[in-house]
C-alpha positions as CSV (number, residue, x, y, z in Angstrom):
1,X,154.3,74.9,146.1
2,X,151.3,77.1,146.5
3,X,148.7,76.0,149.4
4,X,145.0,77.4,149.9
5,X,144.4,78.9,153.6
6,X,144.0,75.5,155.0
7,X,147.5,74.1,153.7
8,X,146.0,72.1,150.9
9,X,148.2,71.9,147.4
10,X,146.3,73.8,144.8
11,X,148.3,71.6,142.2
12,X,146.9,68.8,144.1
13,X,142.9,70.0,144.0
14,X,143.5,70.9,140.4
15,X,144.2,67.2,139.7
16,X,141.5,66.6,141.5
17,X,139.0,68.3,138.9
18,X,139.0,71.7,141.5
19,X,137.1,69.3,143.6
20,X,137.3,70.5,147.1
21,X,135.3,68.4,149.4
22,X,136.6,69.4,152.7
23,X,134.6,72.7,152.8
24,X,131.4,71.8,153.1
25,X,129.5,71.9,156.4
26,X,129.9,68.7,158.9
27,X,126.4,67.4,160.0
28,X,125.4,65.5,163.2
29,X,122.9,62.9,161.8
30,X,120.5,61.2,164.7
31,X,120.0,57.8,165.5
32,X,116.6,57.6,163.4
33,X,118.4,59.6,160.5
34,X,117.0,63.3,160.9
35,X,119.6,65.5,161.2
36,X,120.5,66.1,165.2
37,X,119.1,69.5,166.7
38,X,121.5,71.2,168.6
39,X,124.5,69.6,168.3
40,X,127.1,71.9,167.2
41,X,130.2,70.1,165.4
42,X,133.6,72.4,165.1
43,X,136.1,71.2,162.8
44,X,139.7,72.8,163.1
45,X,142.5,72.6,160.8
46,X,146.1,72.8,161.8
47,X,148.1,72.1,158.5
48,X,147.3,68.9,157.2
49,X,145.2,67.7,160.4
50,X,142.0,68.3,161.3
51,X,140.5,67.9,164.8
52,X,136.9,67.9,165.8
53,X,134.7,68.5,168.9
54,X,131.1,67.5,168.8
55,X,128.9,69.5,171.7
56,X,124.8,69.1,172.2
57,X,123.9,72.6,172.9
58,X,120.2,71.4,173.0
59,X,117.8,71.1,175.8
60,X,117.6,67.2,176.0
61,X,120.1,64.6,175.0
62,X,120.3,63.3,171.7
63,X,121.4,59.4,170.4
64,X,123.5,59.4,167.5
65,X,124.2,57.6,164.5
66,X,126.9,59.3,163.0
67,X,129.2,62.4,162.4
68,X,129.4,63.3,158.7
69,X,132.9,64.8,158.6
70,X,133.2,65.6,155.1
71,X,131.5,65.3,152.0
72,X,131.2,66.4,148.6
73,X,132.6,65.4,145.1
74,X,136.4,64.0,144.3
75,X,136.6,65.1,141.4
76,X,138.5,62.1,140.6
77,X,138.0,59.9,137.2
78,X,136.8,56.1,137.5
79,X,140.5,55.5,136.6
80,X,141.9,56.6,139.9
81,X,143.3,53.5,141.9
82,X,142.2,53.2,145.6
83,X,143.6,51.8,148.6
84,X,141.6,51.5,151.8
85,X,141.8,49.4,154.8
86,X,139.1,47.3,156.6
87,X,137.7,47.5,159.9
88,X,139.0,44.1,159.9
89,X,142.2,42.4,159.4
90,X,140.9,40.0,156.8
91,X,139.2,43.0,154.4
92,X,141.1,45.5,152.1
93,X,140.0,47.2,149.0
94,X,141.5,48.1,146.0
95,X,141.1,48.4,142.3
96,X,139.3,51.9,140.9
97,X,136.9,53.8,141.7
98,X,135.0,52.8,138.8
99,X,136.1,49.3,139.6
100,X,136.6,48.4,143.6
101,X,138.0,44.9,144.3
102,X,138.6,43.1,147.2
103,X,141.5,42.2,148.1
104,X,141.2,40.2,151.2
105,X,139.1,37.2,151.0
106,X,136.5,38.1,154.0
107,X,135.0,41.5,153.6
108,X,133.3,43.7,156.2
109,X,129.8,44.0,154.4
110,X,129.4,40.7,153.4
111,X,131.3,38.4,156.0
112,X,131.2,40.5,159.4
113,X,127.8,41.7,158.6
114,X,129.1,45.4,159.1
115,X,126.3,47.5,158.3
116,X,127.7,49.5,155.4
117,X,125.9,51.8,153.2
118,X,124.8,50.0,150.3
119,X,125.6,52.4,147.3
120,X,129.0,53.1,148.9
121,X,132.4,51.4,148.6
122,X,133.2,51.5,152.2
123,X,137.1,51.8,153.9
124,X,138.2,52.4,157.5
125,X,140.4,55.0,158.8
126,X,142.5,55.1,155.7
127,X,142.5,55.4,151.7
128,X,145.0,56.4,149.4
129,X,143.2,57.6,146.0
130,X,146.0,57.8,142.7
131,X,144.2,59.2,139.9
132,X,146.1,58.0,136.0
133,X,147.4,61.4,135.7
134,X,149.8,61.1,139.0
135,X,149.8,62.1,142.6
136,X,148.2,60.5,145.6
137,X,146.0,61.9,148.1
138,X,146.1,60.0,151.7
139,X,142.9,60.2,153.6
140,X,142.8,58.7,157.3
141,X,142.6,59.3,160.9
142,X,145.4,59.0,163.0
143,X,144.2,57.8,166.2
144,X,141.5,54.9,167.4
145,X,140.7,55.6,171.1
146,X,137.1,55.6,170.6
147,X,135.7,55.7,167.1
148,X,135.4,54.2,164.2
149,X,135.8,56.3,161.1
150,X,135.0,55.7,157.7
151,X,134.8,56.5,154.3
152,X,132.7,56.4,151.7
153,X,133.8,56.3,147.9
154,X,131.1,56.7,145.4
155,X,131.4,57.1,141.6
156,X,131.2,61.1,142.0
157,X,131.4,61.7,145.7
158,X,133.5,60.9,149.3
159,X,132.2,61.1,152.2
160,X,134.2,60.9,155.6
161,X,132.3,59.8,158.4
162,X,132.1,58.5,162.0
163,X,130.3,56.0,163.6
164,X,128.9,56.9,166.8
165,X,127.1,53.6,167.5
166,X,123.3,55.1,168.7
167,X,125.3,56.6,171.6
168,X,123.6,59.3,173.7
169,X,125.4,62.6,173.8
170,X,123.9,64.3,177.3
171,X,123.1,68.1,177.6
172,X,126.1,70.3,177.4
173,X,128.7,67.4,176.9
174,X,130.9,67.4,174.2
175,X,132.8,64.3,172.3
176,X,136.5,64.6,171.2
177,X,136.6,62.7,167.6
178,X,139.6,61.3,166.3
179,X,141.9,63.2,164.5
180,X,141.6,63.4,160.4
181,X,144.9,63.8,158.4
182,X,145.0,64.9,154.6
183,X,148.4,64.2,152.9
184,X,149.3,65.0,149.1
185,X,152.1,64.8,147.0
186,X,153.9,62.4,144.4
187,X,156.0,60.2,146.9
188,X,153.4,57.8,148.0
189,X,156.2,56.2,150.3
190,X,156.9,59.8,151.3
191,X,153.7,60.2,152.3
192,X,152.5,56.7,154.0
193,X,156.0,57.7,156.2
194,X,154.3,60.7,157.2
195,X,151.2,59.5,158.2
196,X,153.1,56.4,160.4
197,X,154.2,59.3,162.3
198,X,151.4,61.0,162.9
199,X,150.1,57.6,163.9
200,X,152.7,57.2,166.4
201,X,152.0,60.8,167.9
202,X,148.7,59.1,169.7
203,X,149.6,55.5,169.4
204,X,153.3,55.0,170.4
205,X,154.4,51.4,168.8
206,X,155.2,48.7,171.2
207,X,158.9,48.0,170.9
208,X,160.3,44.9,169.6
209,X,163.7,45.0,168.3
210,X,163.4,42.9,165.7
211,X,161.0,40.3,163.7
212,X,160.1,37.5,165.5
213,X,161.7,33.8,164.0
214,X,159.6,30.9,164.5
215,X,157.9,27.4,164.0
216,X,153.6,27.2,163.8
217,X,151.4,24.1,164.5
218,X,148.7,25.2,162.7
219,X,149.5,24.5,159.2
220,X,151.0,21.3,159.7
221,X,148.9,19.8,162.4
222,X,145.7,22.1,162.5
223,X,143.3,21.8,165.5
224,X,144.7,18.2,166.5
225,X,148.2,18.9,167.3
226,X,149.5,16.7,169.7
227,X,152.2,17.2,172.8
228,X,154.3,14.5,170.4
229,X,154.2,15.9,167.1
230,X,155.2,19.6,169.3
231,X,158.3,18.0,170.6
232,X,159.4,15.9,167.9
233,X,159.3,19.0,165.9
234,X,161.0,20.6,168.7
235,X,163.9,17.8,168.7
236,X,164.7,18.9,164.7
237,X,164.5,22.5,165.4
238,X,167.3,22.3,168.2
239,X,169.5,20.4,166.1
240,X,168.6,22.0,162.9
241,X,167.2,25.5,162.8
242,X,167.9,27.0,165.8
243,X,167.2,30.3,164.9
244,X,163.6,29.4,164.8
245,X,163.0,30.9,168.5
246,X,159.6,30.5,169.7
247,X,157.9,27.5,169.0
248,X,154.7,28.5,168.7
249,X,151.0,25.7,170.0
250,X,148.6,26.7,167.7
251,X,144.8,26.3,168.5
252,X,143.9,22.4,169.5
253,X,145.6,22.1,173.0
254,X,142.4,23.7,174.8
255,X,139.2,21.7,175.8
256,X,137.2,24.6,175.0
257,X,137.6,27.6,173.0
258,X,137.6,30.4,176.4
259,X,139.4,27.4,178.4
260,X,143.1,28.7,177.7
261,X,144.3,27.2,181.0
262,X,143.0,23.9,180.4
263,X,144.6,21.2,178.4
264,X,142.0,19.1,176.1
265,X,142.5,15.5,176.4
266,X,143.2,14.9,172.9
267,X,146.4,17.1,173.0
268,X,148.0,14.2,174.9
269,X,150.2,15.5,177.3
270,X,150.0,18.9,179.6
271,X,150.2,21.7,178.0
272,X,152.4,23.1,180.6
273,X,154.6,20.5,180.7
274,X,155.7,20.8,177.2
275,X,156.0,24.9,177.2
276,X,158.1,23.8,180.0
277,X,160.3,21.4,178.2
278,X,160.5,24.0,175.0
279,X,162.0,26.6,178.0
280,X,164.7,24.0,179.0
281,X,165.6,23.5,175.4
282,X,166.7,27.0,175.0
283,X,163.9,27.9,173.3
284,X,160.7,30.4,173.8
285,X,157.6,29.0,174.5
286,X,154.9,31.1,172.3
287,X,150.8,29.7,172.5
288,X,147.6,30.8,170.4
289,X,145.0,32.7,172.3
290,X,141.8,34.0,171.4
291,X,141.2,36.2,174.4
292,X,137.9,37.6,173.6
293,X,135.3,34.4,172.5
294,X,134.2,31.6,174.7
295,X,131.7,28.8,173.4
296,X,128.3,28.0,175.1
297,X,129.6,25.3,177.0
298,X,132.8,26.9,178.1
299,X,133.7,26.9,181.7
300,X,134.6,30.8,181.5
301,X,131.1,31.5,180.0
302,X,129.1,28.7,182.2
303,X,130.5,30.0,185.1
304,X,130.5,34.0,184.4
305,X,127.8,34.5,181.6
306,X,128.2,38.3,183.3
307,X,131.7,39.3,181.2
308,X,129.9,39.1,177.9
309,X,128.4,41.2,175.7
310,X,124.5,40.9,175.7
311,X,121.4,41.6,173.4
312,X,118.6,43.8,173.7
313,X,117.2,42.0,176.5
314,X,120.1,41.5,178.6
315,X,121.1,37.9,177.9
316,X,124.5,36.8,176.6
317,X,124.2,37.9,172.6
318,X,126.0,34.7,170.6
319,X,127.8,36.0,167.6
320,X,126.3,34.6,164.7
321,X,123.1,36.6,165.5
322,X,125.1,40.4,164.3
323,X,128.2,38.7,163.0
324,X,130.0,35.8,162.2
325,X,129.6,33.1,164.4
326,X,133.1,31.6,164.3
327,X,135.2,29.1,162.9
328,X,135.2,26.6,164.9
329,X,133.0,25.3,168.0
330,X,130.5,28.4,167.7
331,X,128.8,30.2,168.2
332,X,130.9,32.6,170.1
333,X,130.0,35.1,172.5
334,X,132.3,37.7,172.8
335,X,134.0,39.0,176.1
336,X,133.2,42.7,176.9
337,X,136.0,44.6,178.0
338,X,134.8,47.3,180.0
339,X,133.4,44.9,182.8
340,X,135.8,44.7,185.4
341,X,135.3,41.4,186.0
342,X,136.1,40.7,182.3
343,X,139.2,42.9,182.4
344,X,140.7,41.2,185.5
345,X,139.6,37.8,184.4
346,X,142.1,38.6,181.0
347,X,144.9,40.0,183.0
348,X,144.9,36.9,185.1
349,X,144.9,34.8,182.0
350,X,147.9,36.4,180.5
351,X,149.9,37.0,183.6
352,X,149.7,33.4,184.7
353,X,150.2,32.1,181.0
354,X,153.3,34.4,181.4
355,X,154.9,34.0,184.9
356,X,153.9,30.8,185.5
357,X,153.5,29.0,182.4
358,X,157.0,30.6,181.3
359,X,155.1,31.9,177.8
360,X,157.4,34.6,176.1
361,X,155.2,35.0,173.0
362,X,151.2,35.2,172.5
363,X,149.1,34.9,169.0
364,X,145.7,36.5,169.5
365,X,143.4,35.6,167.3
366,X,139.8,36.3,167.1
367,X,140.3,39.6,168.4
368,X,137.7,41.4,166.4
369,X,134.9,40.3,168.2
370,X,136.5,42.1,171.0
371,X,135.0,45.3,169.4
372,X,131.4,43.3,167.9
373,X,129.0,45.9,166.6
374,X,125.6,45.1,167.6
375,X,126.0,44.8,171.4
376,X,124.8,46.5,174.5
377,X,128.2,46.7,176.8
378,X,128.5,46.7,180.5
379,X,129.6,50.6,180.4
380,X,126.4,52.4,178.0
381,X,128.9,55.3,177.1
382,X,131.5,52.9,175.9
383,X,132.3,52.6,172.1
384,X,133.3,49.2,170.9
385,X,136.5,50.7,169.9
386,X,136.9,51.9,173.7
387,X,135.7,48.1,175.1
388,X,138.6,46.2,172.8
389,X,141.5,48.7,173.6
390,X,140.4,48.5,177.3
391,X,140.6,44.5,177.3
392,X,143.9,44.9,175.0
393,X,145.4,47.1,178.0
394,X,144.7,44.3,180.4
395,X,146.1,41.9,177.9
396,X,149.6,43.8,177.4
397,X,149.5,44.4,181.9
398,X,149.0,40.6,181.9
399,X,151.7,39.2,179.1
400,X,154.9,41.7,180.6
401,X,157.5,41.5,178.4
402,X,156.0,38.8,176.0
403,X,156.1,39.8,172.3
404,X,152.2,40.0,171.8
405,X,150.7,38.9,168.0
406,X,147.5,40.1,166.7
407,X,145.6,38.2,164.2
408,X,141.7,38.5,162.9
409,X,142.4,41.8,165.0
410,X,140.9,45.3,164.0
411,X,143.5,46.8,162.3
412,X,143.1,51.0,163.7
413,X,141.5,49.6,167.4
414,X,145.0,47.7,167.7
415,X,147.1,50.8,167.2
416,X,149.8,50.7,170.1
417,X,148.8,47.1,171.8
418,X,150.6,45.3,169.9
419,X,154.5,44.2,168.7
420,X,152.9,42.4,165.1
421,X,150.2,42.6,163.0
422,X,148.9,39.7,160.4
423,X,148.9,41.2,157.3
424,X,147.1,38.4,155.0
425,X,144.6,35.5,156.0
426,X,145.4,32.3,156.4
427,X,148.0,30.8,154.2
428,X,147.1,26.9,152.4
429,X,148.9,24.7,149.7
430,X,146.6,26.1,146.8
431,X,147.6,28.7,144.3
432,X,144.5,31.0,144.4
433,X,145.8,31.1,148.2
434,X,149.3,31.8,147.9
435,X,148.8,34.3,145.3
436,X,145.5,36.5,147.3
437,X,147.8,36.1,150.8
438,X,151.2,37.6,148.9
439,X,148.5,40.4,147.5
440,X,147.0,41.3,150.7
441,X,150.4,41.3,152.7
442,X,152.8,43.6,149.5
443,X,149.5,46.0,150.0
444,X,150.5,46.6,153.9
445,X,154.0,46.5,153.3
446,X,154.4,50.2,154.6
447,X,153.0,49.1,158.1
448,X,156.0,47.2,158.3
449,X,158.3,48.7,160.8
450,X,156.4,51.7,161.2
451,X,153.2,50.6,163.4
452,X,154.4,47.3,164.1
453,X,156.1,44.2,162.6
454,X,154.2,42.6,159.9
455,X,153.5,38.6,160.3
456,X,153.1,37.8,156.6
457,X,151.5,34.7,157.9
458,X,153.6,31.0,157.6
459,X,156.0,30.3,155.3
460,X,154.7,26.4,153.6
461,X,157.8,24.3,152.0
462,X,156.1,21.4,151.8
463,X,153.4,19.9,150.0
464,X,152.0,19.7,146.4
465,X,152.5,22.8,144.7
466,X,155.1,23.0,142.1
467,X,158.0,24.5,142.2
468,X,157.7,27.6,140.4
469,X,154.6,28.3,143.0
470,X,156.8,27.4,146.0
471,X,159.1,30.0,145.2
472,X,156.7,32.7,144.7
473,X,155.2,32.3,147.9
474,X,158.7,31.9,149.4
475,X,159.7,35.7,147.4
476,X,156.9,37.5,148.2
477,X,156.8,36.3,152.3
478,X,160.2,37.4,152.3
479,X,159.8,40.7,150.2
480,X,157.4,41.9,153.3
481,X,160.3,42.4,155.7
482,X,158.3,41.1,158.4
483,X,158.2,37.9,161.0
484,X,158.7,34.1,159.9
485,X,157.4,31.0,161.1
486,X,157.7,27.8,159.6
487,X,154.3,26.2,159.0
488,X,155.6,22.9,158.2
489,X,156.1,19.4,159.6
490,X,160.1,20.2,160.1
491,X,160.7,16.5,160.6
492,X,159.6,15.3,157.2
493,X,161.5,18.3,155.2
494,X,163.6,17.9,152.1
495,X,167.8,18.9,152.4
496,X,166.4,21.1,149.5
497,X,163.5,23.1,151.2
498,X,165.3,22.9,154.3
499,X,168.6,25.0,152.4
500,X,165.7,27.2,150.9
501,X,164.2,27.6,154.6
502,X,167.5,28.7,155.4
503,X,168.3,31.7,153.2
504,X,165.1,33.7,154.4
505,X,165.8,35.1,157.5
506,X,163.9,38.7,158.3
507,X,164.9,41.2,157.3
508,X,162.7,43.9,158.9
509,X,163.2,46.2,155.8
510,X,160.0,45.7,153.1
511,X,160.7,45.6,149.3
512,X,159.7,49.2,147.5
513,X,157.3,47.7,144.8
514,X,155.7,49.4,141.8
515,X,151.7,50.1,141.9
516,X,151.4,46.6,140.1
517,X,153.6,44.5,142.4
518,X,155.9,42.9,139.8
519,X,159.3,44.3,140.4
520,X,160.5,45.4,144.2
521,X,163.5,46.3,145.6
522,X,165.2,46.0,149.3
523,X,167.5,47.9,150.3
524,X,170.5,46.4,153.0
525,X,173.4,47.4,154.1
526,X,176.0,46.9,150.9
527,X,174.0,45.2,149.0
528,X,170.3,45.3,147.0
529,X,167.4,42.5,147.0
530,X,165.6,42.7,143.8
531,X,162.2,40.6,143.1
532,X,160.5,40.3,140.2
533,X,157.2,38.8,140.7
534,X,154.6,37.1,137.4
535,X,150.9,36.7,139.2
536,X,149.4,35.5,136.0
537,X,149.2,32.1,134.6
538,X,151.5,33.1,131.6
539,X,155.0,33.3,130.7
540,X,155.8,37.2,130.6
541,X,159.1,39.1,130.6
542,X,160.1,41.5,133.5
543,X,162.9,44.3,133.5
544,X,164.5,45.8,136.4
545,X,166.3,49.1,135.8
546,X,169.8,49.2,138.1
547,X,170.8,52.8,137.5
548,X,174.8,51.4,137.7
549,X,176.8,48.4,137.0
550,X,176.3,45.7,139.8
551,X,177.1,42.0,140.2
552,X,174.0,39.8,140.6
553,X,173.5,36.3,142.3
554,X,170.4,34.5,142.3
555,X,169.0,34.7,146.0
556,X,167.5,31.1,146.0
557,X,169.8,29.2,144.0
558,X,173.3,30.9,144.8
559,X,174.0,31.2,141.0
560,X,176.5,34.2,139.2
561,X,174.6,35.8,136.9
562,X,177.6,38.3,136.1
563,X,177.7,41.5,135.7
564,X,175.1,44.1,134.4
565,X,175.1,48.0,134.0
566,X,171.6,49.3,133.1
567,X,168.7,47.0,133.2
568,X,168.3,43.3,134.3
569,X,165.7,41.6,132.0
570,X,164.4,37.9,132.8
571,X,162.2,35.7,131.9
572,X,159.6,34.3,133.8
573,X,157.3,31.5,133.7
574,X,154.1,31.6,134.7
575,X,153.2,31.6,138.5
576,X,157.4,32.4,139.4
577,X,159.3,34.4,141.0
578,X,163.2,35.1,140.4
579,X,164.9,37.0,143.7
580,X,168.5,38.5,142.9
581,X,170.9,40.0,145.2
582,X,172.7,43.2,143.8
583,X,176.1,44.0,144.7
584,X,178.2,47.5,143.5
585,X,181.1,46.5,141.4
């Protein structure tokens, strides 16, 4: 393979249309938009890396808006598919670059109020561009200690660029940015395993030896769980399900969203009683936590307004006046890591909900507004990258050896703070939600085992979908590898759903799918999980090539399906799935 002087494939930048848009000139733009005099940017390549200082060789200090990186034309057709993550959990793109789509339901422009340029499709930290003619270029930085980094696709250009938040950069200091990785080739597996490491370099992962098993309030009980309807569910697991570990109170026990030590008076019972009972049942007590909000009338907030991040007069800033305001019981305000006060105050929380309280397992949620944009922060040189991961370092001091969830997170700031990741949003009993939730968790399949485990969110057996829908949620949760909770009423299940329930126990490998999602393949010891997927409403036929004569079983159902040597073909209704197990002859 021939490179250029910087390592680059020349191959590569030929299928590109000779477009070469890493040798233009980086530019420091200032807070008002001029371009920022005297600040000199150095860019340094080292292979496929790139690392970058930012110095203000000028005579007075200068407040910046961002770094421009790169820029320059892609050279790519509108035919090229694109893969780029959100700031946010919740927000992925996809589709063309003629043609971007969103793949999660709540983007960053339009639903976190992100400022975003407005002619721009706009990604964080990572894209993977696949023109029609083959290859893939992967674009992303490697590290989040401090900024944000983004890039721009537009129909002719890409721009990389960072987001220095108005930040003043003093006389003769300089700013470390994060490092930028380019990766070509035609293994897009190949390559996404290469990055992952690169990842690790800065972010070691957090350890967990295997995907969590589970049960989830939420989806059966929502915001008015009761201390009942916990144990009863409890009382079936032990008897039933055993391997369904930690038994997981979902948002509802608290009087106040910010009061996580308090038990609401709806919930019916002490919260710590029952995470105590779960412990003596041989089980591990797990609890939903959303460390960084607190509404108005919160004790935490009535009685130390000072942790949180404020507006441009110095008073708490609620949420909904940059951002979303919340779900439920907002507006928030967010917590603002890098005040002390605010750091110990989370430590405590965690290390009392661990040691005391017995709790082995934690779901954060609303983590994003950990890193709000729009905020003035106790430390003025702090980045909002730099406030979440300093309140997610008192959070992982605090929880010990708890397995630690993050949810509604921001995907790059969580890097290394945590043992799983939501893939998708929320799960529900509709099809346009089972089939955008399989979507958005096949897309981040890769991060599976690499940067964390994946929570595919729950697994739902019950309720009034039909059957052929069931089962394609069902195939595509467990084609992700990743963690499982039951999100169902466990009590009131079926001897069918519960046999179903049964056969899909993690794995902790992800399925290999094609760019289109329809036929994957996992690979375990001795054997070979094949899925064939049909998103559309339709009946359509899927083949699976099998390369060698194999014995198949249907996963779900236990059925022979004999023996085949080339190519298994099937059938599938609309809205199915059909998962097969593979076995040499």
């Amino acid at each position: 393979m021939t490179l250029d002087r910087r390592g680059f494939s020349l191959a590569a930048l030929a299928a590109f249309g000779g477009a070469d848009w890493t040798a233009g000139p980086p530019r420091a733009v200032a807070l008002d938009g001029s371009a920022a005099a005297g600040v000199r940017i150095d860019r340094r390549w080292q292979g496929r890396l790139c690392r970058t200082t930012v110095t203000n060789r000028g005579a007075v200090a200068v407040r910046l808006k961002e770094i421009v990186l790169f820029e320059g034309g892609h050279g790519c057709a509108g035919d090229a598919r694109i893969y780029g993550e959100g700031f946010t959990m919740l927000s992925q793109t996809g589709g063309t670059l003629a043609e971007p789509a969103a793949i999660g339901g709540y983007t960053d422009r339009k639903h976190y109020r992100i400022p975003e340029p407005e002619d721009a499709t706009t990604v964080y930290n990572f894209v993977c561009l696949s023109p029609a003619g083959g290859g893939h270029t992967l674009l992303g930085f490697t590290s989040s200690q401090r900024w944000v980094g983004r890039i721009h696709l537009r129909p002719a250009t890409l721009q990389v660029t960072v987001d220095c938040e108005g930040l003043a950069l003093g006389v003769g200091e300089r700013w470390q940015m994060e490092e930028f990785c380019r990766l070509e080739g035609q293994d897009r597996a190949a390559l996404l395993d290469e990055f992952s490491r690169r990842i690790a370099a800065h972010h070691p992962r957090l350890a967990w030896p295997a995907p969590p098993e589970g049960w989830c309030s939420w989806y059966c009980f929502g915001p008015r769980v009761t201390a009942q309807q916990v144990m009863d569910n409890l009382s079936w697991i032990a008897k039933n399900a055993p391997n369904l570990r930690y038994i997981q109170i979902d948002d509802g026990y608290q009087p106040a969203m910010g009061d996580w030590l308090e038990t609401g008076t709806a919930f019916g019972g002490d919260i710590r009683t029952v995470l105590k009972q779960i412990r003596e049942r041989g089980f591990e007590p797990a609890i939903w936590v959303a460390p960084f909000i607190a509404e108005e009338k919160s004790h935490v907030f009535q009685q130390h307004p000072e942790w949180f991040m404020r507006d441009e007069e110095g008073r708490p800033l609620a949420s909904n006046k940059v951002t979303f305001g919340g779900w439920r019981r907002g507006p928030w305000y967010a917590l603002d890591a890098t005040h002390a006060g605010a750091r110990q105050h989370l430590e405590t929380l965690f290390r009392t909900m661990n040691r005391e309280w017995g709790v082995t397992y934690f779901k954060l949620d609303a983590n994003f507004w950990g890193a709000m944009h729009g905020a003035r922060l106790s430390d003025g040189k702090a980045t909002r990258v730099e406030a979440y991961r300093r309140g997610m370092e008192a959070v992982v001091r605090g929880a010990g050896r708890s397995f630690i969830l993050g949810c509604n997170h921001p995907i790059w700031p969580s890097l290394g703070l945590i043992h799983g990741s939501r893939s998708s949003g929320d799960i529900s009993r509709r099809w346009t939600t089972v089939r955008k939730v399989a979507s958005e968790n096949l897309h981040r399949a890769w991060q599976n085992g690499t940067l964390w485990w994946n929570d595919p969110d729950a697994l739902v057996l019950m309720g009034n979908l039909p059957e052929n829908e069931f089962l394609f949620h069902a195939a595509a949760t467990y084609a992700t590898g990743g963690m499982l909770l039951s999100g169902d009423d466990l009590t009131k299940i079926s001897a069918e759903r519960k046999a179903l329930l049964d056969k899909l126990r993690p794995t902790g490998r992800a399925a290999a799918f094609d760019p289109d999602f329809r036929v994957g393949r996992m690979k375990l010891a001795g054997r070979e999980i094949l899925f064939a997927l049909n998103w559309e409403d339709a009946a359509r036929a899927v083949e699976i090539p099998l390369g060698r004569a194999v014995k198949l079983r249907d996963f779900f159902s236990g059925e022979e399906l004999g023996t085949q040597k080339s190519a298994w073909r099937i059938e599938l209704k609309g809205r199915s799935a059909r998962v097969v197990e593979a076995t040499p002859v």
